[in-house]
N, C-alpha and C positions, 0 to 999 in steps of 0.2 A: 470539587477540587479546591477551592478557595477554605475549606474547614483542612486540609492534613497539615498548614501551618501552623494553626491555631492550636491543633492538638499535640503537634510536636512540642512545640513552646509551652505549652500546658504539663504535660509529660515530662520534658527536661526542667522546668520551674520545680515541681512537686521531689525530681529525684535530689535536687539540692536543698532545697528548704527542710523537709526533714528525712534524712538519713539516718540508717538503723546501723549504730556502731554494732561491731562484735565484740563480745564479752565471755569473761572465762566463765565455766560452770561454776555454779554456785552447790558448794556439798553441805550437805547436814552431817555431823560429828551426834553418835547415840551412843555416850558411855552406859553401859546396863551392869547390878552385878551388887554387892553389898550398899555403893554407893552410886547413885544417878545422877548422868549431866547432857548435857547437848547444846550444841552451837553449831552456826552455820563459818563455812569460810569460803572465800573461792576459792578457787583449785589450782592457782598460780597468784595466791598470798605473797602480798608483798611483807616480807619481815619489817619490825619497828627495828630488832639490834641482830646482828649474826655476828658468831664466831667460826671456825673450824668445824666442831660438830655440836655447834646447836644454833638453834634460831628461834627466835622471840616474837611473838606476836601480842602485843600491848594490847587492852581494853576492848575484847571479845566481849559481848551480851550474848548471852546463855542463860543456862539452869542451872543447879546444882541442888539436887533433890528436891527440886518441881520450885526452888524458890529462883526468883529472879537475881540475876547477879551480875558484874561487872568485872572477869579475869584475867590475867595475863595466859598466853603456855608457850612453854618451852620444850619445842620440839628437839630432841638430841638423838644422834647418831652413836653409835659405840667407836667404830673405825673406820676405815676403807674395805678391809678384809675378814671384817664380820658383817653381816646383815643382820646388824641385832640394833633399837633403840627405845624410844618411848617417849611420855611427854610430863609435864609437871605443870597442874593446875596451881596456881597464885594468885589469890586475894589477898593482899597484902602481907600474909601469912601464908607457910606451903599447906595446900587445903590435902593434895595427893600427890603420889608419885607412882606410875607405871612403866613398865619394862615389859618387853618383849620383842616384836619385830621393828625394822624402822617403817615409818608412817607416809614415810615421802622419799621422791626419788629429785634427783638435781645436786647441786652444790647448796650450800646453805643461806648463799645470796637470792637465789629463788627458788624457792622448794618446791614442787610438781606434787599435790596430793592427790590419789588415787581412790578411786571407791573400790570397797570389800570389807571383809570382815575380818577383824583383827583378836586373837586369844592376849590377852595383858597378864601381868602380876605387878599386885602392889607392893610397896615396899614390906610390908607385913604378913605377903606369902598368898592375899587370898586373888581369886580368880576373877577375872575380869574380858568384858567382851566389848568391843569399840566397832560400831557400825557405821562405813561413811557412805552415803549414799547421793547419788547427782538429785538434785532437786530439778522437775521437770521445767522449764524454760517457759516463759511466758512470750510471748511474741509483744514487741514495746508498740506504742501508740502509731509510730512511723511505719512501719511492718503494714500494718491493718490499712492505713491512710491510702500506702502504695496499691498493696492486694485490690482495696476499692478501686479507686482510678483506674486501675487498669482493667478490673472488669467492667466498667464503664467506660472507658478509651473501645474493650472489645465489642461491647454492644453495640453501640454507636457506630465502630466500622460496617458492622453485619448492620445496622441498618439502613445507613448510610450505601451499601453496596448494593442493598436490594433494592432501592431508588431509582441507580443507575441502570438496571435492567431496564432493559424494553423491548417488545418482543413485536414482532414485524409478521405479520398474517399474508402472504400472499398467494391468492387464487391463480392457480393455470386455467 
């Protein structure tokens, strides 16, 4: 009896000291097609600048034909009443520009990105393919620390429990 203190207070100590925040999905961005790029964002990006219909995402780390780089994009909307947009890679220079469907659903103060596969056109006509995919979630250090204790908190019950038996043999 004197141990379900212990372990209560054990149990609530460990749920405070480290707790597993929740986090948006982390997507992978696979431009494929004359020209190749890919970056990660999460999936509820916060913009550096927004306008009406576009939104800015400053110093993404990416690729851009397998080399390492440093770009802006500029995600834009056409209207309200079109479902049409695209994005513009920028390294200091416009590196590309694509059109086709919009990329993200929300206002442009938070933009909500979706996985699927996206058909582009570049400014130049040629075809292009934009794959965003959730990237599988790792479970953080705190996750793992919890899951342990508590299968340890369960063992310790069960063995703990089995203790308390005691079985009473009585002859007639």
């Amino acid at each position: 009896m004197k141990a379900y203190p212990f372990l209560t207070a054990a149990a609530s100590l460990a749920a405070f000291v480290s707790p597993a925040n929740a986090s948006a999905a982390e997507l992978l961005f696979e431009l494929s097609g004359p020209t190749s790029a890919s970056w990660f964002l999460n999936e509820n990006q916060t913009p550096s600048v927004f306008t009406n219909n576009r939104t800015v995402i400053r110093g993404v780390s990416g690729t851009i034909n397998q080399a390492n780089q440093v770009f802006d994009l500029h995600f834009w909307i056409q209207n309200e009443d079109v479902n049409g947009g695209g994005f513009i890679l920028l390294n200091g220079n416009r590196i590309a520009e694509y059109s086709g469907i919009q990329l993200f659903s929300g206002p442009t103060s938070a933009p909500r990105f979706a996985a699927g596969t996206f058909s582009l056109t570049s400014v130049d006509g040629r075809g292009f393919t934009l794959n965003v995919s959730e990237v599988p979630a790792v479970p953080e250090p705190g996750t793992w620390l919890m899951m342990i204790i508590g299968l340890g908190f369960t063992g310790g019950a069960i063995r703990f429990a089995k203790r308390q038996q005691s079985v009473t043999v009585s002859y007639a």
